[in-house]
C-alpha positions as CSV (number, residue, x, y, z in Angstrom):
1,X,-51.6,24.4,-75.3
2,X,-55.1,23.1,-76.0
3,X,-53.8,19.2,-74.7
4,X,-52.6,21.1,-71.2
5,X,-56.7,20.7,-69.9
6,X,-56.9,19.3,-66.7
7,X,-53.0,18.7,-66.0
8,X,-52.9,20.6,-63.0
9,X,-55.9,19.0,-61.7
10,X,-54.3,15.4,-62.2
11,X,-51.0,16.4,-60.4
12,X,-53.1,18.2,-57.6
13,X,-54.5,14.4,-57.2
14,X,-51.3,12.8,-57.1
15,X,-50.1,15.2,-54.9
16,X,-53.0,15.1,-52.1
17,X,-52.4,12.0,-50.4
18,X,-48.6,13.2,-49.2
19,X,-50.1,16.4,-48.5
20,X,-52.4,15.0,-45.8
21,X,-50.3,12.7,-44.9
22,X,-47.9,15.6,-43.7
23,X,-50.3,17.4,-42.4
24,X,-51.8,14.5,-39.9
25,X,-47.9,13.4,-39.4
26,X,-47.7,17.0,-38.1
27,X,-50.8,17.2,-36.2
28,X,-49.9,13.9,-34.2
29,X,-46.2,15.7,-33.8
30,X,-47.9,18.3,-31.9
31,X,-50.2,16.2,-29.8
32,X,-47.2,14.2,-28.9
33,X,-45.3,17.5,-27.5
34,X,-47.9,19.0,-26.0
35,X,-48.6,16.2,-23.9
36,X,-45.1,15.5,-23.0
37,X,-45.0,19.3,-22.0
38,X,-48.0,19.4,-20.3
39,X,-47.2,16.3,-18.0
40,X,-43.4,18.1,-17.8
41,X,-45.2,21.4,-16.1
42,X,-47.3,18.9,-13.8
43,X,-44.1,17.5,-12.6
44,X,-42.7,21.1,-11.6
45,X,-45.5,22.1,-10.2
46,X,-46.0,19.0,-8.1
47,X,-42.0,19.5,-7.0
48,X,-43.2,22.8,-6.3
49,X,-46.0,21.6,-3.8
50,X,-44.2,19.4,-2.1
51,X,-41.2,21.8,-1.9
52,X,-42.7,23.4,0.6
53,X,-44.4,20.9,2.9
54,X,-42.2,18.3,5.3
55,X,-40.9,15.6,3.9
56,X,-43.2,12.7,3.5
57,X,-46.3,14.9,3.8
58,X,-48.5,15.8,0.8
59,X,-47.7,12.8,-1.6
60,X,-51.3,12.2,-2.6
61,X,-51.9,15.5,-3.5
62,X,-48.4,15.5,-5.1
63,X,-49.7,12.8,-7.4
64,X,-52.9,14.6,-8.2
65,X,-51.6,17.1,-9.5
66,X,-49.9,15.3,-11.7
67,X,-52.5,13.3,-13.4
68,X,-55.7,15.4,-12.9
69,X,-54.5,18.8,-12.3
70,X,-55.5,19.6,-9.0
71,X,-54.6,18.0,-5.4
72,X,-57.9,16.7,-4.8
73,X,-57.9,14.5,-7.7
74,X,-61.5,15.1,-8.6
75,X,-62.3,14.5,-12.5
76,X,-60.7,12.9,-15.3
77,X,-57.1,12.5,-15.9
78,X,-55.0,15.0,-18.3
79,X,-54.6,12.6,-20.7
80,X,-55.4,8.7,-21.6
81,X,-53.1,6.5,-19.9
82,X,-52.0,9.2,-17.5
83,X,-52.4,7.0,-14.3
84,X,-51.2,7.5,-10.7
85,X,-49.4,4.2,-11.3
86,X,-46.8,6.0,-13.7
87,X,-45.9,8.3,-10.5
88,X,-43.5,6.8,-8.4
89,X,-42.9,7.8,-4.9
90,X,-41.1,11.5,-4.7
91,X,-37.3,11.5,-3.5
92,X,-36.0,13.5,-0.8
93,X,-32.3,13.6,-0.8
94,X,-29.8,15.7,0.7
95,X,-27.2,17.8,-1.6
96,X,-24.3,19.7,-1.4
97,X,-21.7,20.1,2.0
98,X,-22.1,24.0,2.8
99,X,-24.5,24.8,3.3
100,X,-26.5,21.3,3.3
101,X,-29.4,21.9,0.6
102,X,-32.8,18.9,0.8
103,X,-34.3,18.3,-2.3
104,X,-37.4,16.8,-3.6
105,X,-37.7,15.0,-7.0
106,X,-41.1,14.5,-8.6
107,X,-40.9,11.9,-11.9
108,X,-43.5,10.4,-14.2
109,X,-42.1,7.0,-16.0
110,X,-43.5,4.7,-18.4
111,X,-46.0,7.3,-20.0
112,X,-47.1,6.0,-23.4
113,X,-48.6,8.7,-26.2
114,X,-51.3,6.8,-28.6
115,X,-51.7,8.5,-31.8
116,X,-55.5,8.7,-33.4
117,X,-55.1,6.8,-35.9
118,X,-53.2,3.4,-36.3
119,X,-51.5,4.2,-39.9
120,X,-52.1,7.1,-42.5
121,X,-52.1,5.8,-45.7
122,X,-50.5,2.5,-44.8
123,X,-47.7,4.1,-43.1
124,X,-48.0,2.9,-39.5
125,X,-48.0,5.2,-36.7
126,X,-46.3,3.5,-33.4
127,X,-46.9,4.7,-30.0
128,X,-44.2,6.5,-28.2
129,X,-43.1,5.7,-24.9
130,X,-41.7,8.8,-22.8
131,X,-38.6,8.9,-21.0
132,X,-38.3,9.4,-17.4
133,X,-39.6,13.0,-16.8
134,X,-38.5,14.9,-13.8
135,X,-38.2,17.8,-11.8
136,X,-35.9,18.3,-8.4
137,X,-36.9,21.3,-5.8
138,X,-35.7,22.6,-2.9
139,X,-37.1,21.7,0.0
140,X,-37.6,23.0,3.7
141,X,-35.1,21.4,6.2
């Protein structure tokens, strides 16, 4: 028992780096989906603006909403790399034969998450590129 000094001290050592490695893997997990559903609720709720404006009006705002969270598109954007640039034109379409519904589709492409750090512990840590994200709303006639 006497030679036992210290052991768990040495494997709490050992053990640390994969610890916070987890942990910051984690952290940058979250980050990642909490962006992706932020920028998801700014595409509804842009859909949702524009739902209820004639078609073609309202696209500015549309797009300010998306990246800075208001319609006026005063102060900064929701996130780095969030630019107006990664939100194409909305889409009005026509759907359905009886009754005849228009639609509106709001999207954000090519939006790219950076993690904070480059690599954690030299494990690198790549950017992710989102998919399309998109929301479709009824709109008036």
């Amino acid at each position: 028992m006497k030679n036992q000094k210290g052991v768990a001290l040495v494997e709490f050592a050992l053990i640390l780096p994969m610890l916070v490695m987890l942990l910051f893997l984690t952290t940058e997990f979250g980050r990642a989906y909490y962006q992706y559903d932020t920028i998801t609720k700014a595409v509804r709720q842009s859909a949702r603006y524009l739902s209820v404006r004639a078609q073609g009006t309202g696209i500015v705002n549309a797009r300010n909403i998306i990246v800075y969270g208001n319609p006026d598109g005063t102060g900064s954007p929701r996130f780095a790399g969030l630019t107006l640039s990664n939100v194409p034109d909305p889409v009005w379409s026509t759907t359905g034969s009886y009754p005849v519904m228009n639609t509106v589709t709001v999207s954000v492409t090519g939006f790219t998450f950076v993690p904070m750090a480059g690599s954690v512990f030299g494990m690198r840590l790549n950017n992710i590129v989102f998919g399309t994200i998109q929301a479709t709303m009824r709109s008036p006639s």
